[in-house]
TIPATI-618464 format. One record per residue (C-alpha): residue in three letters; x, y, z; chain. Coordinates in pm, 1 decimal. Layout:
<nulums>
<nulum residuo="ALA" x="X" y="Y" z="Z" cadena="A"/>
...
</nulums>
This chain:
<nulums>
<nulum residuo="UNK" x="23052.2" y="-197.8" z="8324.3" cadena="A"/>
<nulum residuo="UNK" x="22849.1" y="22.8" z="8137.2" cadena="A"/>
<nulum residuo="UNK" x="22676.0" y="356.1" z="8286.5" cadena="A"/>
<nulum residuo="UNK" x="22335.1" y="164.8" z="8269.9" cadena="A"/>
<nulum residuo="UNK" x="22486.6" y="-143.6" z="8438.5" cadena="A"/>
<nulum residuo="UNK" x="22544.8" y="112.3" z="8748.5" cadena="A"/>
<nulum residuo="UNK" x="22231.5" y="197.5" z="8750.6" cadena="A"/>
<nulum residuo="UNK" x="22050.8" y="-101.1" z="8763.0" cadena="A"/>
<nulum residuo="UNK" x="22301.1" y="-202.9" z="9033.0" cadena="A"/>
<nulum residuo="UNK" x="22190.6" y="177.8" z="9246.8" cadena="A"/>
<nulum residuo="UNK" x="21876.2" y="85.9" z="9152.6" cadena="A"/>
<nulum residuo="UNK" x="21888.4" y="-270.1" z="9311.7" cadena="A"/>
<nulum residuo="UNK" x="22058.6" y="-147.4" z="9622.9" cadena="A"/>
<nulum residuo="UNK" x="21822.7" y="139.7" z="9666.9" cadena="A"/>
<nulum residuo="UNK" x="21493.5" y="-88.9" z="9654.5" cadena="A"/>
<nulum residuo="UNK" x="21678.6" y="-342.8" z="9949.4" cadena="A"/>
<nulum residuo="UNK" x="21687.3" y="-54.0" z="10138.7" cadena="A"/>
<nulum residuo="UNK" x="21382.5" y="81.7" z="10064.2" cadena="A"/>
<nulum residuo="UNK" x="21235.0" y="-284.4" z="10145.7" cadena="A"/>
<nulum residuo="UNK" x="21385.0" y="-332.6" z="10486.0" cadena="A"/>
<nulum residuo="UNK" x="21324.5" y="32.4" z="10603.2" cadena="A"/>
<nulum residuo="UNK" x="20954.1" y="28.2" z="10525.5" cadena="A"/>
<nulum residuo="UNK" x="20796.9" y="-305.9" z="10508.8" cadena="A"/>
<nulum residuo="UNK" x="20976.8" y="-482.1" z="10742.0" cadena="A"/>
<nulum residuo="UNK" x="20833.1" y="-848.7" z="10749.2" cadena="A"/>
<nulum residuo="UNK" x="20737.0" y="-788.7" z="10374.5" cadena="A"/>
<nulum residuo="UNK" x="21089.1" y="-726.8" z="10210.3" cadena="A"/>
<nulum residuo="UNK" x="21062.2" y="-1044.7" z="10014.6" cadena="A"/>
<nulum residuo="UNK" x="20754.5" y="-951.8" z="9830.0" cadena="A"/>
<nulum residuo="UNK" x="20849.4" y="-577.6" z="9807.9" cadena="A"/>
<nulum residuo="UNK" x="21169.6" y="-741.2" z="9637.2" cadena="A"/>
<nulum residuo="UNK" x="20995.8" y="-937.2" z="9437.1" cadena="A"/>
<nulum residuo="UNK" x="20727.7" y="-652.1" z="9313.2" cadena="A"/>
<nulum residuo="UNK" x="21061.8" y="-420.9" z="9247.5" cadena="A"/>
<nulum residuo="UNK" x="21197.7" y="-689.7" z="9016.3" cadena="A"/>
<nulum residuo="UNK" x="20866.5" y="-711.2" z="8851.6" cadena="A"/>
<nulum residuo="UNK" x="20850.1" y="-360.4" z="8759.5" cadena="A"/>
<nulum residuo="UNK" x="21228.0" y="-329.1" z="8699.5" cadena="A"/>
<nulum residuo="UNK" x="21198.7" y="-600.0" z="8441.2" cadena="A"/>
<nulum residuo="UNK" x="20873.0" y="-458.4" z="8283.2" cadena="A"/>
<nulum residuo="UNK" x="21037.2" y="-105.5" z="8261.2" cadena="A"/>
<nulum residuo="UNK" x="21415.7" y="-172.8" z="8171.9" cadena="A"/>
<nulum residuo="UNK" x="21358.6" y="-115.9" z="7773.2" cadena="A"/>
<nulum residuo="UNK" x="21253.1" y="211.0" z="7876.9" cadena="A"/>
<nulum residuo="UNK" x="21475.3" y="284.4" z="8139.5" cadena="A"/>
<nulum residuo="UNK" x="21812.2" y="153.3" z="7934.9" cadena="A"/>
<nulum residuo="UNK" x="21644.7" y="396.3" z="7692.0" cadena="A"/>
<nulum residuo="UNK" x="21591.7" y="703.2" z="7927.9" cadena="A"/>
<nulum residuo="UNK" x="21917.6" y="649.3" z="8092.8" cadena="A"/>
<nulum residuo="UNK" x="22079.2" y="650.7" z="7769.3" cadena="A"/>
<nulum residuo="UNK" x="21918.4" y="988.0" z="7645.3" cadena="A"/>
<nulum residuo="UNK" x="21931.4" y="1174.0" z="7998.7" cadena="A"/>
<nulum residuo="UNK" x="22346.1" y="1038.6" z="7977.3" cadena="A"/>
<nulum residuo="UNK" x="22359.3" y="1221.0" z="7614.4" cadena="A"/>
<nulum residuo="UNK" x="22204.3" y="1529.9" z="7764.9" cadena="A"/>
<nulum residuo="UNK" x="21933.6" y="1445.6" z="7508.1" cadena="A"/>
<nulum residuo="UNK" x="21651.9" y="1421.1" z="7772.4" cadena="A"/>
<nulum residuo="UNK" x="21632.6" y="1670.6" z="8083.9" cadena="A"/>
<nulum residuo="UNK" x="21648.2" y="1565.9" z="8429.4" cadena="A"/>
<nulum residuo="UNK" x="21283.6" y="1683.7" z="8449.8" cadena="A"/>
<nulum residuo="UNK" x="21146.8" y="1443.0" z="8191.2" cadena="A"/>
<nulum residuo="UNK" x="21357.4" y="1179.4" z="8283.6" cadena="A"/>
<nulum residuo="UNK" x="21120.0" y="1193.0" z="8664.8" cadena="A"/>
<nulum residuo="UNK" x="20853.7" y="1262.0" z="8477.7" cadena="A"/>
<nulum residuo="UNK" x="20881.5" y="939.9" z="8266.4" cadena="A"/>
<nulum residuo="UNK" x="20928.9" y="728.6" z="8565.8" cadena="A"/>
<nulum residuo="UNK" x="20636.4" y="902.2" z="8754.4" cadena="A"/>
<nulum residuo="UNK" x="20436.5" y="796.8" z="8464.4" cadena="A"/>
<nulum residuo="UNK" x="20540.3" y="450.3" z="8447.3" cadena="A"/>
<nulum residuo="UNK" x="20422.5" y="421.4" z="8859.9" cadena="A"/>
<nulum residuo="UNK" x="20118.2" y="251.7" z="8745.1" cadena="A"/>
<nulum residuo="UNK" x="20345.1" y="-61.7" z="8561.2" cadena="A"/>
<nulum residuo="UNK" x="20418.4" y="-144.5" z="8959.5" cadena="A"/>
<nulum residuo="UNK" x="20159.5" y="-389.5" z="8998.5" cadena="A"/>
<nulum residuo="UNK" x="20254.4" y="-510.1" z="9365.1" cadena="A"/>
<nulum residuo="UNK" x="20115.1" y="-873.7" z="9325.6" cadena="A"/>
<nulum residuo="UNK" x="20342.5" y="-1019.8" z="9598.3" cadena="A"/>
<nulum residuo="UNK" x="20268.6" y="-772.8" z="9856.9" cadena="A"/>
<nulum residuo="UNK" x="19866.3" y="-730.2" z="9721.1" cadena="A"/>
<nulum residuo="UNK" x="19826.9" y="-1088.3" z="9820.9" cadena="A"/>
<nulum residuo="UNK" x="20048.4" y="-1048.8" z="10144.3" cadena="A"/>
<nulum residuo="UNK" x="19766.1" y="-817.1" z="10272.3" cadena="A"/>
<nulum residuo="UNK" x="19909.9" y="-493.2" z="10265.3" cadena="A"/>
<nulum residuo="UNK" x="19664.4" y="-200.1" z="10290.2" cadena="A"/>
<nulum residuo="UNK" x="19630.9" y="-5.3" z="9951.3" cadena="A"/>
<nulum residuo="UNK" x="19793.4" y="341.9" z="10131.5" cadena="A"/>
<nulum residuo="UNK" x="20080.0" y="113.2" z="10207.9" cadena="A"/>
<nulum residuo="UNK" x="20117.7" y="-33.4" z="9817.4" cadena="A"/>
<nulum residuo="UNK" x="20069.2" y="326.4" z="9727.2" cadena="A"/>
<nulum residuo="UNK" x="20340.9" y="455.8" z="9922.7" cadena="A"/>
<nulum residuo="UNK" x="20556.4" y="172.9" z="9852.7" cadena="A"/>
<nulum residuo="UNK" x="20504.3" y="245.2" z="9485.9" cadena="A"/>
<nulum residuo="UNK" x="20555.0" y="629.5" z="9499.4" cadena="A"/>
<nulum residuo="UNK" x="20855.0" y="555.0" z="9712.3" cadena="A"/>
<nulum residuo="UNK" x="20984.2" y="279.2" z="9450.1" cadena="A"/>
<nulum residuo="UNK" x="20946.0" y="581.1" z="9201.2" cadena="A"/>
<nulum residuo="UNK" x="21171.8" y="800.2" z="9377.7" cadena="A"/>
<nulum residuo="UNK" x="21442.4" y="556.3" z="9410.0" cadena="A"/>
<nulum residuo="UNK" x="21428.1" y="495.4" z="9043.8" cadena="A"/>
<nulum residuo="UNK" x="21523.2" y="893.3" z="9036.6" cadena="A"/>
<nulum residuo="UNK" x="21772.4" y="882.0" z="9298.4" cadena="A"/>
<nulum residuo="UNK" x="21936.8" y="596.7" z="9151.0" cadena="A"/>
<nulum residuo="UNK" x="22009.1" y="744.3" z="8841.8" cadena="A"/>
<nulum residuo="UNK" x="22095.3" y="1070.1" z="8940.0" cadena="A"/>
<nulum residuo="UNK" x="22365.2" y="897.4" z="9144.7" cadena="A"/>
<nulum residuo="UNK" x="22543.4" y="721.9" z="8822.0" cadena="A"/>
<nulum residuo="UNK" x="22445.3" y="963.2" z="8539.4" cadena="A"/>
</nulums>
């Protein structure tokens, strides 16, 4: 398994968690909006992960690159579930974070 196969799979785990522990009775569209934005962002992230693993690209600009890519988490499933836009907001900056953590766990 490579480095960014652990990743994706610390990434994976930490959105479940971060599903159940705040939007409980939404963690199947949180999932589903995670996916989403894991699929639209994995060039980049195989990419990043790649670079920050070289010691190529800083820890720094490796959160700063996700931070910037907060705006590719659309939230579609949970949008039309109703949640209120400071929830989707903190669910996204949240989602952003465990990107982070995720990788600084495996790399």
């Amino acid at each position: 398994m490579s480095k960014f196969d652990d990743f994706i799979a610390a990434l994976e785990d930490g959105v479940k968690r971060l599903a159940k522990d705040t939007l409980k009775g939404f963690e199947t569209q949180a999932l589903s909006d995670a996916q989403a934005f894991i699929a639209k962002c994995k060039k980049d992230l195989e990419r990043w992960t790649e670079l920050l693993t070289e010691g190529r690209l800083s820890k720094k600009d490796f959160c700063d690159l996700v931070q910037a890519k907060k705006d590719l988490a659309e939230l579609h499933a949970l949008t039309n579930a109703g949640l209120a836009l400071i929830k989707l907001d903190q669910f996204r900056t949240a989602l952003m974070n465990v990107v982070i953590e995720a990788a600084a766990k495996v790399l």
